[in-house]
N, CA, C and O of each residue as an XYZ file, in Angstrom:
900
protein
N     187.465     74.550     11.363
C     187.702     75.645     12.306
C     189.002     75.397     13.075
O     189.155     74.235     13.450
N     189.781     76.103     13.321
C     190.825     76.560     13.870
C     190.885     75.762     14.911
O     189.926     75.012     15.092
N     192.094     75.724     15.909
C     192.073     75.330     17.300
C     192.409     76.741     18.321
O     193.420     77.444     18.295
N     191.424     76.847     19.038
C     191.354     78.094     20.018
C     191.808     77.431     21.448
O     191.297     76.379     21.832
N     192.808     78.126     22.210
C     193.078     77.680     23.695
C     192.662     78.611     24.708
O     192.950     79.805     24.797
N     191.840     77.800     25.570
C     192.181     79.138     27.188
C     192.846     78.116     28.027
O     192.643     76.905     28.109
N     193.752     78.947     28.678
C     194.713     77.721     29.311
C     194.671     79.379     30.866
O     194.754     80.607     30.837
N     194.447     77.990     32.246
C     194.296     78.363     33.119
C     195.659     78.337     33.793
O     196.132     77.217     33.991
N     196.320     79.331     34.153
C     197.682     79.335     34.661
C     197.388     80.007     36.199
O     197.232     81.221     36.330
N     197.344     79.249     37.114
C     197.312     79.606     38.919
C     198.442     79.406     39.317
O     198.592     78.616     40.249
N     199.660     80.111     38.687
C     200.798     80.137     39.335
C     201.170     79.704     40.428
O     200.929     78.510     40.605
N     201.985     80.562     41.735
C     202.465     79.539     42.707
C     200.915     79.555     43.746
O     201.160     79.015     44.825
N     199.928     79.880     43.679
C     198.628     80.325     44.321
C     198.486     78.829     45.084
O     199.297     78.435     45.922
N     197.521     78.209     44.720
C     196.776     77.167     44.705
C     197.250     76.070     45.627
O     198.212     75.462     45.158
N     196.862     75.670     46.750
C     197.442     74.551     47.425
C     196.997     73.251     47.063
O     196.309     73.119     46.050
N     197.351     72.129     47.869
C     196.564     70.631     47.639
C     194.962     70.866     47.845
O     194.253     70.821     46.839
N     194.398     71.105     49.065
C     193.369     71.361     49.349
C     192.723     72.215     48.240
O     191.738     71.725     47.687
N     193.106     73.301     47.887
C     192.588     74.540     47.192
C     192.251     73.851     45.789
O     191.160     74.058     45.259
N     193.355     72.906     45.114
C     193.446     72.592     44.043
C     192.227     71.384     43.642
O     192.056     71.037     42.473
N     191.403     70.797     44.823
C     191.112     69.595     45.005
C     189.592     70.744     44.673
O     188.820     71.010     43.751
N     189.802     71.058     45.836
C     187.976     71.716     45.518
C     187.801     72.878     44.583
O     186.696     73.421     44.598
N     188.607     73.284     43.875
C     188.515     73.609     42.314
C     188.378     72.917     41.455
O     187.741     73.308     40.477
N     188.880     71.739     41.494
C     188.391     71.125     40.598
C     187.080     70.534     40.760
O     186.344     70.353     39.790
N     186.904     70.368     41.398
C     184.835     69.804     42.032
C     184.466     70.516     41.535
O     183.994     70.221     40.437
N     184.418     71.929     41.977
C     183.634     73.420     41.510
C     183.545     73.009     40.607
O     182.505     72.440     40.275
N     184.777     73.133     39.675
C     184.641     73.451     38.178
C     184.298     72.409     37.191
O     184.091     72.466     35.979
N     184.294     71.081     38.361
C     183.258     69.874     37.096
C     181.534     70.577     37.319
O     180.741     69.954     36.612
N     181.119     71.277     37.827
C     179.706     70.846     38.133
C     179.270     72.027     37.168
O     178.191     71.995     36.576
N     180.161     73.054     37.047
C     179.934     74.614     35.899
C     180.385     74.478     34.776
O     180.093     75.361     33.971
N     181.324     73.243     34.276
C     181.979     73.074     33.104
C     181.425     72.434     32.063
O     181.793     71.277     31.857
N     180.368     73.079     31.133
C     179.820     72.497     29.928
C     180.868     71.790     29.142
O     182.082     71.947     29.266
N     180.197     70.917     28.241
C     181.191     70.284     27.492
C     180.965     71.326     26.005
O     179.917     71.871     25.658
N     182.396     71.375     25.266
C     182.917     72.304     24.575
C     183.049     71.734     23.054
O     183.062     70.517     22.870
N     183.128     72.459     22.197
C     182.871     71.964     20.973
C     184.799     71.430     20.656
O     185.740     72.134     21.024
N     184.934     70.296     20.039
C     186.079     69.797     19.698
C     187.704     70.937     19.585
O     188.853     70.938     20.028
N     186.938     71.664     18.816
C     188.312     72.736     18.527
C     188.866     74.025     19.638
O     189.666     74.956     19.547
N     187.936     73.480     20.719
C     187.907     74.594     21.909
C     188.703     73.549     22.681
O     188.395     72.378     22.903
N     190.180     74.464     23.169
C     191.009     73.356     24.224
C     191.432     73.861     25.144
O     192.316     74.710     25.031
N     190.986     73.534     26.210
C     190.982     73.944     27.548
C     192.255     73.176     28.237
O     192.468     71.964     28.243
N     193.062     74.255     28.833
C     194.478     73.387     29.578
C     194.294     74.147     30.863
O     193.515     75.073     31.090
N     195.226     73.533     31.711
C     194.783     73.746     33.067
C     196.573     73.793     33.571
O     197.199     72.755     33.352
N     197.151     74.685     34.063
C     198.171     74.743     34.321
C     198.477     74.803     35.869
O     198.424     75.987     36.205
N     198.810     73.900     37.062
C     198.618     74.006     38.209
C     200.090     74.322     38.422
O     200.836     74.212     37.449
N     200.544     74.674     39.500
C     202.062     74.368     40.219
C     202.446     72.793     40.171
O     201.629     71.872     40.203
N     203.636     72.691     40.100
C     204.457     71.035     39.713
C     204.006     70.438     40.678
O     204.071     69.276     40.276
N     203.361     70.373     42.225
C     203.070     69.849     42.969
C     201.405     69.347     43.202
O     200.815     68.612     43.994
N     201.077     70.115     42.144
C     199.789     69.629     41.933
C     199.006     69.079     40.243
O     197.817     68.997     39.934
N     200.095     68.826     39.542
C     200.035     68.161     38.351
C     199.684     67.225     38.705
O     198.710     66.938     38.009
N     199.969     66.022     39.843
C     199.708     65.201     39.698
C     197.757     64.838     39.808
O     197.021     64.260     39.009
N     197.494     65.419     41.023
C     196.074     65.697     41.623
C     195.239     65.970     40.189
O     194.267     65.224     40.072
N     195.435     66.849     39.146
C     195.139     67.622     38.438
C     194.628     66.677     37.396
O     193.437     66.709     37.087
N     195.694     65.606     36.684
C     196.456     64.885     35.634
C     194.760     63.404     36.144
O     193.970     62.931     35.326
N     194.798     63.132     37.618
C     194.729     61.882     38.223
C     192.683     62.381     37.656
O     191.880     61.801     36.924
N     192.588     63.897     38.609
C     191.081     64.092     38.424
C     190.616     63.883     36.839
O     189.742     63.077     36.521
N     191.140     64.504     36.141
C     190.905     65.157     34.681
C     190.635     63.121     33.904
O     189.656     62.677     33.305
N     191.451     62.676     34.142
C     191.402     60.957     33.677
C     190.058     60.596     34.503
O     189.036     60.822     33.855
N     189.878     60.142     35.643
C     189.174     59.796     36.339
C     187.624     59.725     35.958
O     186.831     58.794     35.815
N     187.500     61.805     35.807
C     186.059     62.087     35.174
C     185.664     62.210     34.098
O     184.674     62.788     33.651
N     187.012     61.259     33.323
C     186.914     61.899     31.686
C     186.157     62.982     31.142
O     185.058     62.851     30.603
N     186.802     64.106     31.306
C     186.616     65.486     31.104
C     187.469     65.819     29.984
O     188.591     65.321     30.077
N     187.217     66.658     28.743
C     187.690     67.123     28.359
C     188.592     67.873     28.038
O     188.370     68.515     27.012
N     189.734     68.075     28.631
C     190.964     68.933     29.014
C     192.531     68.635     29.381
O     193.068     67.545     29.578
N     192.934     69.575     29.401
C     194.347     69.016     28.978
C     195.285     69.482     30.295
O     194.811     70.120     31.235
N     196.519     69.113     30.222
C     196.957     69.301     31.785
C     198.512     70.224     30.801
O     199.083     69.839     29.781
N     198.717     71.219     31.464
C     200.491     71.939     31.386
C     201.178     72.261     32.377
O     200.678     72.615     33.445
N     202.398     72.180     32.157
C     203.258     72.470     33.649
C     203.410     74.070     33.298
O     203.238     74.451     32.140
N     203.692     74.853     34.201
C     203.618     76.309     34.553
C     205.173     76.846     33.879
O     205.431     77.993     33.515
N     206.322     75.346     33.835
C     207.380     75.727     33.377
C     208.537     74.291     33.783
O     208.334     73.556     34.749
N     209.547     74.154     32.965
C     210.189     72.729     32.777
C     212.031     73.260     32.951
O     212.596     74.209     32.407
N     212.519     72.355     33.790
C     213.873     72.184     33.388
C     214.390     73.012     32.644
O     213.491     73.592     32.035
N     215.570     73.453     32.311
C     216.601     73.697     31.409
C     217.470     72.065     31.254
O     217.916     71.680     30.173
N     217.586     71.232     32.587
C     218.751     70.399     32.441
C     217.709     68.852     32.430
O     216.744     68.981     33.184
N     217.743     68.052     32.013
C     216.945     66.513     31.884
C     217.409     65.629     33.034
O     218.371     65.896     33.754
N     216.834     64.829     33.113
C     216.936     64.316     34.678
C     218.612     63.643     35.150
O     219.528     63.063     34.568
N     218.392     64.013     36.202
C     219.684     63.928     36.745
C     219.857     64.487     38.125
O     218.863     64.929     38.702
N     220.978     64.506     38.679
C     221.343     64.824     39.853
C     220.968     66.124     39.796
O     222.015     66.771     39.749
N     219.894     66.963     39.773
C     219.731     68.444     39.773
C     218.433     68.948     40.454
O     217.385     69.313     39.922
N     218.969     68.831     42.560
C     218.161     68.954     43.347
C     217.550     69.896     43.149
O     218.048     71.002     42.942
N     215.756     69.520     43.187
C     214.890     71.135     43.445
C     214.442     71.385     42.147
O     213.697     72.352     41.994
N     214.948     70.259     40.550
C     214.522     71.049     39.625
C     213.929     69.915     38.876
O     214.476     68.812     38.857
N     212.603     70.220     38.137
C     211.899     69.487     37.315
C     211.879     69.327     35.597
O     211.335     69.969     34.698
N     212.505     68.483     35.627
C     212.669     68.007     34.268
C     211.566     67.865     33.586
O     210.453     67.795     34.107
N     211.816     67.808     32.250
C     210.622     67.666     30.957
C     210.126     66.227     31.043
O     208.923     65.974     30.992
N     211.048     65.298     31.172
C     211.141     63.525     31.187
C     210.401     63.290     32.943
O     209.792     62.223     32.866
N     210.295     63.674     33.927
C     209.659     63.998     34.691
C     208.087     64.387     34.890
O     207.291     64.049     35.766
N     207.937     65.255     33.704
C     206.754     65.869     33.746
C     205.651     65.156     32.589
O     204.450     65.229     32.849
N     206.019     64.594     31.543
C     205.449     64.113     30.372
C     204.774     63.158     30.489
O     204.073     62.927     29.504
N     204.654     62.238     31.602
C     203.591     61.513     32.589
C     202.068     62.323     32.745
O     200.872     62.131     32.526
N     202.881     63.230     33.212
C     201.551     64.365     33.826
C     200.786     65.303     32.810
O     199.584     65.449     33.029
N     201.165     65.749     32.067
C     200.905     66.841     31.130
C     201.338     66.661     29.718
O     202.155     65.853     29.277
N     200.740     67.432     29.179
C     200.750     67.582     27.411
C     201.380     68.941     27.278
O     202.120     68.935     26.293
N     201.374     69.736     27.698
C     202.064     70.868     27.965
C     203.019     71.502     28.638
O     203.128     71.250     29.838
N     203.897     72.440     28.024
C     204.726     73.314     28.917
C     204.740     74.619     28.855
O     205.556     75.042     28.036
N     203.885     75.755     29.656
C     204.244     77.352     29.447
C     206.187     77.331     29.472
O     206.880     76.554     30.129
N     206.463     77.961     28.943
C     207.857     78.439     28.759
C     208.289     80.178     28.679
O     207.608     80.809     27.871
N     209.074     80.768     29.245
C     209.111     82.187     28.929
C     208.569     83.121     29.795
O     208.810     84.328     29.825
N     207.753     82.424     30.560
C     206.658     83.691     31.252
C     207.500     84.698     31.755
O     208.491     84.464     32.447
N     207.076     85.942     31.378
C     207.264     87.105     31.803
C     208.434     87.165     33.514
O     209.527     87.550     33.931
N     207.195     86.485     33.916
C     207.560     86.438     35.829
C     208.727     85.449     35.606
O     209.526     85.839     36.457
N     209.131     84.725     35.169
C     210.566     84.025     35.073
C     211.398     84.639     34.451
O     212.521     84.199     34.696
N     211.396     85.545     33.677
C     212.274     86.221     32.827
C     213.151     87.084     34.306
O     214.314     87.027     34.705
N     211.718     87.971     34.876
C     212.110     89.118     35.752
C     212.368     88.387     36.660
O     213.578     88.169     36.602
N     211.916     87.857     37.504
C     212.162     87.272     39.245
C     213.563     86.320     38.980
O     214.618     86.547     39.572
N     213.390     85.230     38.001
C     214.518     84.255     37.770
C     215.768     84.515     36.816
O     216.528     83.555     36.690
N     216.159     85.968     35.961
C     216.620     86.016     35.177
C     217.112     84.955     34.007
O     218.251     84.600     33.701
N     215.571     84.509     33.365
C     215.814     83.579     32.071
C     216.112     84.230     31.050
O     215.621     85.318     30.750
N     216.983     83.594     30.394
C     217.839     84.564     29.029
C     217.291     83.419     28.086
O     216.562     82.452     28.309
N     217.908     83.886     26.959
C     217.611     83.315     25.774
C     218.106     81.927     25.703
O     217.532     80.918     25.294
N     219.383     82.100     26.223
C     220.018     80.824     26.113
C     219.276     79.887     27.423
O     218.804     78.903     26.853
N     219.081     79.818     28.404
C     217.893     78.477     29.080
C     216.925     78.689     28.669
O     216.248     77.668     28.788
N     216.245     79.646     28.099
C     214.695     79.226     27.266
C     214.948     78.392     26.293
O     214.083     77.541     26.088
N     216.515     78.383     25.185
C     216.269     77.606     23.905
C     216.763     75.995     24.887
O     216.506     74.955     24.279
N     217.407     75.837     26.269
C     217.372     74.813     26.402
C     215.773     74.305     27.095
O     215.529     73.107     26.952
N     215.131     74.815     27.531
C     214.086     74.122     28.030
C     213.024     73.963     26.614
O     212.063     73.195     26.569
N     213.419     74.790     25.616
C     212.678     74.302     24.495
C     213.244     73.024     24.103
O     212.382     72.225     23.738
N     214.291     72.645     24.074
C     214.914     71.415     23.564
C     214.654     69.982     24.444
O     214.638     68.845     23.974
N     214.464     70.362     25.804
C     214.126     69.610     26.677
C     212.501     68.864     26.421
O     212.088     67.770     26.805
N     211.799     69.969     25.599
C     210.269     69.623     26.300
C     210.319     68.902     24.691
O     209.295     68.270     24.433
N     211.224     68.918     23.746
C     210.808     68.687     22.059
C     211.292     67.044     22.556
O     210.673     65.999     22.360
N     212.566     67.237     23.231
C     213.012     65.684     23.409
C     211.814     64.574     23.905
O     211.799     63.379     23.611
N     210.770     65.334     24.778
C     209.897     64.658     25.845
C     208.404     64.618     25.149
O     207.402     64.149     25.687
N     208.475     65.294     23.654
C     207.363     65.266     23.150
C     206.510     66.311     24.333
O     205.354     65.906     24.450
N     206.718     67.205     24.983
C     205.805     68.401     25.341
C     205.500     69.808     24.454
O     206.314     70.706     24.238
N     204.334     69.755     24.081
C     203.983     71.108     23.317
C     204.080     72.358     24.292
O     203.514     72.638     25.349
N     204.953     72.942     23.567
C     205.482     74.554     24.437
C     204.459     75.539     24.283
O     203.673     75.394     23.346
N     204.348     76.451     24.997
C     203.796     77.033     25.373
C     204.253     78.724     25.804
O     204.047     79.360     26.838
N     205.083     79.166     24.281
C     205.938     80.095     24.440
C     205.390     81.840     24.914
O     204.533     82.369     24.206
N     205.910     82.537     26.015
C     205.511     82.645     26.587
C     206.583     84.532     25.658
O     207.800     84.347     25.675
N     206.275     85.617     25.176
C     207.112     86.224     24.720
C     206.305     87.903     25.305
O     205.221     88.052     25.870
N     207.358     88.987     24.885
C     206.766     90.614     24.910
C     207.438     91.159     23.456
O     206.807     92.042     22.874
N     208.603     90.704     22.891
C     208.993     91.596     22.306
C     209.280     90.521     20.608
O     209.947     89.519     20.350
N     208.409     91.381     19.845
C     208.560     90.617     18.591
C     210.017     90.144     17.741
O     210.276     89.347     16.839
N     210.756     91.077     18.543
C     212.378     90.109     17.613
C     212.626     89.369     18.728
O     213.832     89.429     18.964
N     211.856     88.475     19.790
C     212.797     87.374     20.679
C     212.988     86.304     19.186
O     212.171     86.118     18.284
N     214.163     85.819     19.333
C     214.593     84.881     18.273
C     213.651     83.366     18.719
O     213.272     82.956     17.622
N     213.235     82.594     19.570
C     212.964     81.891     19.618
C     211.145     81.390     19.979
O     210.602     80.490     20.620
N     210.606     82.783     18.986
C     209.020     82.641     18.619
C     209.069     81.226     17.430
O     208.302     80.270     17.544
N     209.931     81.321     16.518
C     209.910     80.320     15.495
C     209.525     79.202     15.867
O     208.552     78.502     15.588
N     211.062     79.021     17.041
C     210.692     77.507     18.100
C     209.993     76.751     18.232
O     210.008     75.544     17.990
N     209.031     77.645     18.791
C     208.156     76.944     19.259
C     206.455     76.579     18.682
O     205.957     76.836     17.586
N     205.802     75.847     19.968
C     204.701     75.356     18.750
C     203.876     76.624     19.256
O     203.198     77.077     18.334
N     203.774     77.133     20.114
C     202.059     77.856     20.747
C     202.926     79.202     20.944
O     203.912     79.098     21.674
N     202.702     80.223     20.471
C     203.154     81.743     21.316
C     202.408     82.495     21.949
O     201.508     82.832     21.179
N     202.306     82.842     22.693
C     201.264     83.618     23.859
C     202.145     85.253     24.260
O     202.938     85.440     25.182
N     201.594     86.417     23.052
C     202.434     87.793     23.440
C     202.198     88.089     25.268
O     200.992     87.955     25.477
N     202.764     88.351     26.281
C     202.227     88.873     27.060
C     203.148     90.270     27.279
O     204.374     90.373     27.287
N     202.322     91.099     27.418
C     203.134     92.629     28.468
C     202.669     92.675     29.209
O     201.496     92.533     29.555
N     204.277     93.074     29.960
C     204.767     93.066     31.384
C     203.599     94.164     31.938
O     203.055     93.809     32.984
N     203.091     95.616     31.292
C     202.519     96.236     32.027
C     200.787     95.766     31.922
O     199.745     96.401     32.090
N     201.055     94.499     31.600
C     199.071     94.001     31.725
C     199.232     92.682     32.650
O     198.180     92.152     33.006
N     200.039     92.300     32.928
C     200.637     91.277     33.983
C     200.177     91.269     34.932
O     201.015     91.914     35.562
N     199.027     90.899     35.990
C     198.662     90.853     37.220
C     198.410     92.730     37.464
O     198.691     93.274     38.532
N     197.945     93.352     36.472
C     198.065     94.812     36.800
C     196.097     95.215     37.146
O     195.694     95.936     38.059
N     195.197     94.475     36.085
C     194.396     94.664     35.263
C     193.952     95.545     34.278
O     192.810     95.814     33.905
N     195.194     96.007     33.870
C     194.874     97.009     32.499
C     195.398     95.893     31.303
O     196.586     95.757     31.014
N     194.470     95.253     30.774
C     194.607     94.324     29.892
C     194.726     95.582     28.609
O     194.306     96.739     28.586
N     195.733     94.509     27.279
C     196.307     95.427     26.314
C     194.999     95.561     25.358
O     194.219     94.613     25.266
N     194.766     96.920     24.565
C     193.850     96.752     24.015
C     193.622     95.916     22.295
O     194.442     95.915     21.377
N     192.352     95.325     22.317
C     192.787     94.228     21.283
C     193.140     95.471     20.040
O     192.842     94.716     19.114
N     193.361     96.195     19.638
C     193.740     96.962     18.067
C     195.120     97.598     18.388
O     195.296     98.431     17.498
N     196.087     97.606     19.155
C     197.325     97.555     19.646
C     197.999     95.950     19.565
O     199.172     95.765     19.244
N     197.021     94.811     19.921
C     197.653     93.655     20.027
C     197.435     93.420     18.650
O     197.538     92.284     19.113
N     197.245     93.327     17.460
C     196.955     93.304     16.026
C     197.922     94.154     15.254
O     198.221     93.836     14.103
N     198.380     95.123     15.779
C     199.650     95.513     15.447
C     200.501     94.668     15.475
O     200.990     94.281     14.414
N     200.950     94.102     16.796
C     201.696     93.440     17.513
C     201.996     92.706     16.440
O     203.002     92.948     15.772
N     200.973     91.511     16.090
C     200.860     90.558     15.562
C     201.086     90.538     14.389
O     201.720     89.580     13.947
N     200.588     91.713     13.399
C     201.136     92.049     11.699
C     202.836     92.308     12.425
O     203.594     92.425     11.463
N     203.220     92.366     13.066
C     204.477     92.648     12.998
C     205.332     91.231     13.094
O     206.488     91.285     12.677
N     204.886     90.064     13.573
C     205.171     88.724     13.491
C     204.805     87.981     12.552
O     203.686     87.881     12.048
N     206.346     87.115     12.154
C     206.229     85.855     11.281
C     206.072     84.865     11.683
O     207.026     84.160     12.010
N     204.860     84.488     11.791
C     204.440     83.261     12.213
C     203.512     82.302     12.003
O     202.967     81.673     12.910
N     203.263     82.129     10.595
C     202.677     81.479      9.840
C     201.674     81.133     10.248
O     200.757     81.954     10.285
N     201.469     79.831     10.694
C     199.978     79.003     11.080
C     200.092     79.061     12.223
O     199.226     78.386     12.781
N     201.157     79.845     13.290
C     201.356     79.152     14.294
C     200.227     79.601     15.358
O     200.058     80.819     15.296
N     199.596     79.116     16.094
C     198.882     79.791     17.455
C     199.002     80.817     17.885
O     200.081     80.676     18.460
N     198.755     81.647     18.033
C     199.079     83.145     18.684
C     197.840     83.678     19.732
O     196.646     83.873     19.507
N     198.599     83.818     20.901
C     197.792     83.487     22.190
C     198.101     85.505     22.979
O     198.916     86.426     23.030
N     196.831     85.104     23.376
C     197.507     86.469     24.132
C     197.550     86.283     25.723
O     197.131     85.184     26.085
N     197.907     87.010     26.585
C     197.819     86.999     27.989
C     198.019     88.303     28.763
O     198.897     89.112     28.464
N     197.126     88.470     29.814
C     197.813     89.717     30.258
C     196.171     90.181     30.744
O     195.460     90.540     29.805
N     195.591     90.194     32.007
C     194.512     90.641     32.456
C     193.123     90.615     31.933
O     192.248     91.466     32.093
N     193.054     89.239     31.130
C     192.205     88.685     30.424
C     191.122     88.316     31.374
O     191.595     87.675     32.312
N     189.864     88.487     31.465
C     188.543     88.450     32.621
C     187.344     88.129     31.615
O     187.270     87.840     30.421
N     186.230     88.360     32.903
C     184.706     87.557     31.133
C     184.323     88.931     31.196
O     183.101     88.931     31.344
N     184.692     89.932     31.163
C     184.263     91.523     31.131
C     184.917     91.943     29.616
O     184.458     92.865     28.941
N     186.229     90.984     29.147
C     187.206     91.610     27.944
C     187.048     90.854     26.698
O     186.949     91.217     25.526
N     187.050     89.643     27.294
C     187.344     88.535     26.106
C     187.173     88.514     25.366
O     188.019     88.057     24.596
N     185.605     89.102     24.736
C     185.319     88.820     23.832
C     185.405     89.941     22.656
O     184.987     89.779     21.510
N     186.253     91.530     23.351
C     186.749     92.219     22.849
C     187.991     91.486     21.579
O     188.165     91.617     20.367
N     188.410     90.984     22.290
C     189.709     90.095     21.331
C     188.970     89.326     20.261
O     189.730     89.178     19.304
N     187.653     88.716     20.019
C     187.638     88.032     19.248
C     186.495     88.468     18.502
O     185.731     87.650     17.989
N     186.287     90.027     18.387
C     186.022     91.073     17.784
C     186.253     91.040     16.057
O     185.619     90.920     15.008
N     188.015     91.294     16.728
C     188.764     91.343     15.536
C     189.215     89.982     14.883
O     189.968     89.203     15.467
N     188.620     89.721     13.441
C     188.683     88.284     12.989
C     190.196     87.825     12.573
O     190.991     88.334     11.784
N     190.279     86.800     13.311
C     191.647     85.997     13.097
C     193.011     86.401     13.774
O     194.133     85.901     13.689
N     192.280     88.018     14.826
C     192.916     88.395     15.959
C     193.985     87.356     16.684
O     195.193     87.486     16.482
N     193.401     86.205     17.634
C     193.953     85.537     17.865
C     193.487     83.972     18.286
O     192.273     83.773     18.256
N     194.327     82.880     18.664
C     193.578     81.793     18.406
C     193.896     80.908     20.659
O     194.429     79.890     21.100
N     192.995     82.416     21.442
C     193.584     81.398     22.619
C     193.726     82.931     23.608
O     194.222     84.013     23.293
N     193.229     82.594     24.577
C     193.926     82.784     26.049
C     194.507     82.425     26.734
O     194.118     81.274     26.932
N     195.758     82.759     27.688
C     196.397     82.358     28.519
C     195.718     83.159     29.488
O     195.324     84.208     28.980
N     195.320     82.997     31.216
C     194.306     83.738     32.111
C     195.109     82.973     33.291
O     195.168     81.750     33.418
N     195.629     83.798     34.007
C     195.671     84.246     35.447
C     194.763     84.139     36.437
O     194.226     83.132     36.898
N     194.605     85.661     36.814
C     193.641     85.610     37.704
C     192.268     85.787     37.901
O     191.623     85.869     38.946
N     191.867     85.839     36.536
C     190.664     85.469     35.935
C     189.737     83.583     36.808
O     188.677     83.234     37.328
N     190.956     83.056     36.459
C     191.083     81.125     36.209
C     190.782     80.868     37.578
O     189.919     80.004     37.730
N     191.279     81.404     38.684
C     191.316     81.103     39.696
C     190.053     80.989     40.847
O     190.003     80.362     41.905
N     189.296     81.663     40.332
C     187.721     81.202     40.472
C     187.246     80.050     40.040
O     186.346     80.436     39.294
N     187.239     78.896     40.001
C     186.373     77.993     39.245
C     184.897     78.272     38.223
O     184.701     77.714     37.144
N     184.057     79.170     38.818
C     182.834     79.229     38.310
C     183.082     80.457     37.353
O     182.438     80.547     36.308
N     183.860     81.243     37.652
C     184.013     82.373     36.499
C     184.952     82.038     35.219
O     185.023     82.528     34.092
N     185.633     81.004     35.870
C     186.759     80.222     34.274
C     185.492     79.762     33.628
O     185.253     80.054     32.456
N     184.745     79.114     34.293
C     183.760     78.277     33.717
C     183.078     78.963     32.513
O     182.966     78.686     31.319
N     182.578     80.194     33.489
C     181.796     81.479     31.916
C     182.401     81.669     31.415
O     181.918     81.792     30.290
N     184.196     81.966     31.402
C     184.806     82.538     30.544
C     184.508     81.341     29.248
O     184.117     81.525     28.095
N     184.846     80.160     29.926
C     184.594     79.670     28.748
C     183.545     79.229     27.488
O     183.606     79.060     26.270
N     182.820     79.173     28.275
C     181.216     79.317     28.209
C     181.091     80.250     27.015
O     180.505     79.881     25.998
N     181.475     81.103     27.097
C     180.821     82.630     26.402
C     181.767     82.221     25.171
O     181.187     82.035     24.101
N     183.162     82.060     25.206
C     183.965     82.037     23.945
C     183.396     81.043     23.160
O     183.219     81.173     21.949
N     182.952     79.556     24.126
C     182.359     78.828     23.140
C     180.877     78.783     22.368
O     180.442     78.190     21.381
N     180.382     79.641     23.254
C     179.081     80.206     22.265
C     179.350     81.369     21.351
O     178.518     81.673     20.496
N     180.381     81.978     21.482
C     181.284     83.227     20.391
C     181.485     82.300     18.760
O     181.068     82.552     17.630
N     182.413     81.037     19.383
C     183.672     80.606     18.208
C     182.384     79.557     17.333
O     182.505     79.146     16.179
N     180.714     79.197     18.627
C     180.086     78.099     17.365
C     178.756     79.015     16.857
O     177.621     78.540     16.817
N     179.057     80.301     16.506
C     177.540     80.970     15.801
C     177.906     81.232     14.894
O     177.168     81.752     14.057
């Protein structure tokens, strides 16, 4: 069986405190998951560490990603977090997100360097795309389609529109993730359609502890019947 991801992304949300007793919550609701089900947990750079320290501690099943990495590798470059920095902490890097494209104007050219950054550091990317000719879906290892108009909106895209999407991409074996107002009301709409896709990326779904928990819950009683 395949490898399926829900990866919890709490953008800039989540404080020290906030981040601490989410994770409590979410050991005491978090069944353990069948091998090919991989759960990542994406906090703000300031709380990777908290995140990285719990997840070891309670030997829990799960994986740690940064929300987003460098363009430039370490060096004199106040305020910004490198890949060689982060690869301590995490197995992952989202790259691309939507909200960095628009708020930070990321172009093609610092996405293919922070892809090069996270390959140097051994971080699995976490490509983050809307439009099927971006040149640098190949890139990477994980692609996650998101649109901008299902983005923090809650009109999540419907799964037989995102299957279009997807016959329209070359992308062999690669992961293909979706994102975009994903909740435990939809999910399992997506995995409806067989070989649809292999993974969630979830927002503000995640940010509950006990409702990530069902989300996951439910997919993993979906992906083992």
């Amino acid at each position: 069986m395949k490898e399926f991801y829900i990866i919890a992304n709490w953008k800039a949300r989540l404080t020290l405190p906030e981040t601490s007793d989410w994770l409590n919550t979410f050991k005491k609701y978090y069944k353990t998951t069948s091998d090919n089900l991989k759960i990542i947990l994406a906090p703000s750079a300031t709380n990777l560490h908290i995140t990285s320290e719990f997840i070891k501690n309670n030997k829990l099943n799960l994986s740690v990603s940064a929300q987003d990495v460098s363009s430039y590798p370490k060096g004199a470059y106040t305020g910004e977090v490198p890949a060689e920095l982060i690869k301590s902490l995490a197995e992952y890097a989202i790259i691309g997100h939507s909200e960095r494209r628009r708020y930070f104007n990321e172009t093609t050219a610092v996405l293919e360097k922070k892809l090069k950054q996270c390959r140097l550091n051994n971080l699995t990317t976490i490509y983050c795309f809307e439009k099927s000719s971006d040149a640098l879906i190949t890139a990477s290892d994980i692609i996650a389609f998101e649109p901008r108009s299902a983005i923090g909106t809650g009109k999540n895209l419907d799964p037989d529109s995102l299957l279009k999407i997807k016959q329209n991409l070359s992308i062999s074996n690669k992961p293909f993730l979706y994102g975009g107002s994903v909740n435990l009301a939809n999910a399992l709409d997506y995995l409806k359609i067989k070989s649809l896709i292999n993974g969630f990326l979830i927002s503000s779904a995640s940010l509950n502890p006990i409702k990530f928990a069902q989300i996951i819950e439910l997919i993993n009683q979906h992906l083992n019947k």
